[in-house]
FIMARPA-833164 format. One record per residue: x, y, z of N, C-alpha, C in turn; residue number from 1; chain. Coordinates in steps of 0.001 Angstrom, whole numbers, plus 500000, padded with zeros to 6 digits. Each point is the difference from the previous one (the first is absolute). Example, Ala and Ser with C-alpha at 12.3 -4.5 7.8 and 13.67 -1.06 7.14 Angstrom:
# FIMARPA-833164
> n.east,n.north,n.up,ca.east,ca.north,ca.up,c.east,c.north,c.up,resi,chain
> 513190,494310,507800,499110,501190,500000,500900,501200,500000,1,A
> 499650,501050,499280,500820,501190,500060,499230,501090,500730,2,A
END
This chain:
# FIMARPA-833164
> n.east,n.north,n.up,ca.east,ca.north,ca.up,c.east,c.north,c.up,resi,chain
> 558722,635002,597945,500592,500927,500930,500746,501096,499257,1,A
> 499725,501116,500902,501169,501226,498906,500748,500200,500928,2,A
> 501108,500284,499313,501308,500279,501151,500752,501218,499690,3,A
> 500364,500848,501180,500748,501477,499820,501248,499616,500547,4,A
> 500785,500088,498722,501811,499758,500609,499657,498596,500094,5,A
> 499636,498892,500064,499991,499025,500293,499205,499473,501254,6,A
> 500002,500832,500780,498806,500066,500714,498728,499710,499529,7,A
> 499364,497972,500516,498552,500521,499473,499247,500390,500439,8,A
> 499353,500266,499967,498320,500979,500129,498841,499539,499538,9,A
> 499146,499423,500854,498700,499359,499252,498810,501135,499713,10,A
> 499353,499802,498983,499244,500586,499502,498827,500071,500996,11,A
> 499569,501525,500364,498916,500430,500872,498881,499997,499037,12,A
> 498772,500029,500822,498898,500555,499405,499774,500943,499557,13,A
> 500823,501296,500618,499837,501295,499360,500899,499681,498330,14,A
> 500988,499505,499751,500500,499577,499171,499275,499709,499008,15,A
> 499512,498739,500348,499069,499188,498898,498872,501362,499550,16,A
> 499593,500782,500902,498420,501067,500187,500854,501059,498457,17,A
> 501221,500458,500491,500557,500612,499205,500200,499703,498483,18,A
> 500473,499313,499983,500305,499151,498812,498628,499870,499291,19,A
> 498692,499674,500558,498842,499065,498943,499365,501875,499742,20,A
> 500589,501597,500673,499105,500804,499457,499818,500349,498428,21,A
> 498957,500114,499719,500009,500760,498587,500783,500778,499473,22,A
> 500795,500411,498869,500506,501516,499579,499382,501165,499636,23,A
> 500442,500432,501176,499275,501337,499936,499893,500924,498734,24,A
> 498487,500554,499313,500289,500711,498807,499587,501146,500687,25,A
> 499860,500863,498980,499889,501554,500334,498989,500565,500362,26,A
> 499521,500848,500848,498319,499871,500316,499953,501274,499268,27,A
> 498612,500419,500133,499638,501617,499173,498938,500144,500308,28,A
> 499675,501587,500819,498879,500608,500683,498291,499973,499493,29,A
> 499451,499578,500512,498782,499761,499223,498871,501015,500832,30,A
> 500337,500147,500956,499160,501070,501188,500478,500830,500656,31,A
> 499820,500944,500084,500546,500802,501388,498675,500612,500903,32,A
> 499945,500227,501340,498786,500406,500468,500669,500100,501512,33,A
> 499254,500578,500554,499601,500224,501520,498796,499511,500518,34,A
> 499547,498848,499573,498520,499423,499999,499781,498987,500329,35,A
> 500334,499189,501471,500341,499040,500544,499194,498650,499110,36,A
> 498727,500714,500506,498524,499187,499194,500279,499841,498728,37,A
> 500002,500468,499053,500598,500319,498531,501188,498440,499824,38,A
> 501046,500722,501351,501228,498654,499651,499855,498859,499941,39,A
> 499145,499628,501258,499465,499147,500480,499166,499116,498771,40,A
> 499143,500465,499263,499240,499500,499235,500680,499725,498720,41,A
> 500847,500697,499860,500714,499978,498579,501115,498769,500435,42,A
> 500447,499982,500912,501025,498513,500374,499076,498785,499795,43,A
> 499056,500323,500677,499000,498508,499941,499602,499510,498533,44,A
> 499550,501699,499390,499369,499525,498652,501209,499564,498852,45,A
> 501214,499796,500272,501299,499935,499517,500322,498537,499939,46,A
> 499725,500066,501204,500465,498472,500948,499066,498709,499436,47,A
> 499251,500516,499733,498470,498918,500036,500678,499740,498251,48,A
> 500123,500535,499575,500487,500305,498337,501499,498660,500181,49,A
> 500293,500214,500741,501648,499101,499494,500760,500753,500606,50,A
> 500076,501798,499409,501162,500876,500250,500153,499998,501417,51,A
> 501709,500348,500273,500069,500439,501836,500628,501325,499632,52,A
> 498944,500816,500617,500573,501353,499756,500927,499936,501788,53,A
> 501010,501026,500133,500830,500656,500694,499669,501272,500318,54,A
> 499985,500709,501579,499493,501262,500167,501444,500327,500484,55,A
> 500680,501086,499369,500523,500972,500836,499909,501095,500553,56,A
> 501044,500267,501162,499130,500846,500713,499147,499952,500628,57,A
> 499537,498880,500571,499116,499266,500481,500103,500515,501443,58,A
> 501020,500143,500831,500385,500485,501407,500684,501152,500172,59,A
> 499984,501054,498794,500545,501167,500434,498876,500985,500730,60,A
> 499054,499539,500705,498859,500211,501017,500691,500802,500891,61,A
> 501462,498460,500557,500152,500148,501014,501131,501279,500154,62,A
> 500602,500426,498935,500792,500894,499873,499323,501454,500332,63,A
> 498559,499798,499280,499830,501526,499892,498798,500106,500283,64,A
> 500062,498960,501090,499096,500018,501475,498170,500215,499463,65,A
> 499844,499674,499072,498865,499496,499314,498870,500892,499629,66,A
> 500788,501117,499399,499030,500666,499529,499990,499975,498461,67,A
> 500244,499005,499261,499680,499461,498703,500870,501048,499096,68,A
> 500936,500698,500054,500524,501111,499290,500729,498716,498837,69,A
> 500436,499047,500278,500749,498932,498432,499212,498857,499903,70,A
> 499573,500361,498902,499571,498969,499201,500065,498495,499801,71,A
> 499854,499229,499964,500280,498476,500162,499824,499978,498224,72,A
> 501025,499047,499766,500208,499835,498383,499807,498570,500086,73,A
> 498911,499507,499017,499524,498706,499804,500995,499184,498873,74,A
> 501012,499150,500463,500601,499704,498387,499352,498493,499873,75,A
> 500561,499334,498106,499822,499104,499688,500852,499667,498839,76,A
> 500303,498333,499929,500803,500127,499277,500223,500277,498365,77,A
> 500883,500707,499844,500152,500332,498413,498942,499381,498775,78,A
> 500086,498836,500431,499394,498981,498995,498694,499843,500079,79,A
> 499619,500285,501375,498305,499906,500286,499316,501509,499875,80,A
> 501137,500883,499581,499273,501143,500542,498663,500415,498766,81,A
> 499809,499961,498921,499313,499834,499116,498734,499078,500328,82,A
> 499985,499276,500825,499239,498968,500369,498977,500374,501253,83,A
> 500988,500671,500612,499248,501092,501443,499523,500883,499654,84,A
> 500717,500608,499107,498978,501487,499751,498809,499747,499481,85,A
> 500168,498930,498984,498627,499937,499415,498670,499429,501096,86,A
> 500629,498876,500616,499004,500153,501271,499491,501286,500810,87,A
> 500783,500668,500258,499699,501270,501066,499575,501012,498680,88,A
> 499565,499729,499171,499612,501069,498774,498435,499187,500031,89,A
> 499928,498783,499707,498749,499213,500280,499509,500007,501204,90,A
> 500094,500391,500891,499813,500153,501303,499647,501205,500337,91,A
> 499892,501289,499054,499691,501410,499752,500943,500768,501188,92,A
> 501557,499426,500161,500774,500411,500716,501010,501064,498819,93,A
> 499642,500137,498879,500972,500459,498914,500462,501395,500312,94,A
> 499528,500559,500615,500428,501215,500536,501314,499977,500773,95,A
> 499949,498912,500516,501291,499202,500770,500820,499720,499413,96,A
> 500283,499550,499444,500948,499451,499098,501323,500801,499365,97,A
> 500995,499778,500575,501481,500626,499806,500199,499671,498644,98,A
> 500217,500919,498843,500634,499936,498746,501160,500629,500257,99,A
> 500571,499230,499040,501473,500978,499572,500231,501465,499663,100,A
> 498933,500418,499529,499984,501130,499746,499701,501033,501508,101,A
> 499537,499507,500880,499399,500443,501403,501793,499886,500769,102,A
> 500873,499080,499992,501062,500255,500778,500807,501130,499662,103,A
END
């Protein structure tokens, strides 16, 4: 039991949910596009790999009422990102592919 002030408090599920997440590391842009199809395929072909890529920007649709004017930025994490690109470079997606030198 945990207790506030002495007050105890039994441990919730959201608790326990909290507690077992991963630490978060740093992600870093591997795509940017307006290319739903494009995203779409590049998450899967990511996914199938191990990596979980993250889309942001994913719903600013609804902001700007969906005429595709921002970009959706594909990230992944720091550590995998070397690992994705080279897939989406093997995948003759290399044109795609966010370098450092491109931000």
């Amino acid at each position: 039991m945990l207790s506030i002030q002495g007050c105890p408090r039994p441990v919730t599920a959201w608790t326990q949910y909290a507690t077992s997440l991963p630490e978060v590391s740093a992600m870093r842009e591997l795509l940017v596009t307006n290319d739903p199809v494009l995203l779409g395929y590049v998450e899967l072909l990511l996914t199938d790999q191990g990596i979980r890529p993250v889309v942001f920007d994913r719903h600013i649709s609804v902001m700007e009422g969906s005429i595709g004017a921002f970009p959706r930025r594909l990230m992944v994490d720091d550590d995998h990102y070397g690992r994705a690109a080279g897939l989406l470079r093997d995948a003759g997606l290399s044109e795609w592919v966010k370098s450092d030198e491109q931000s």
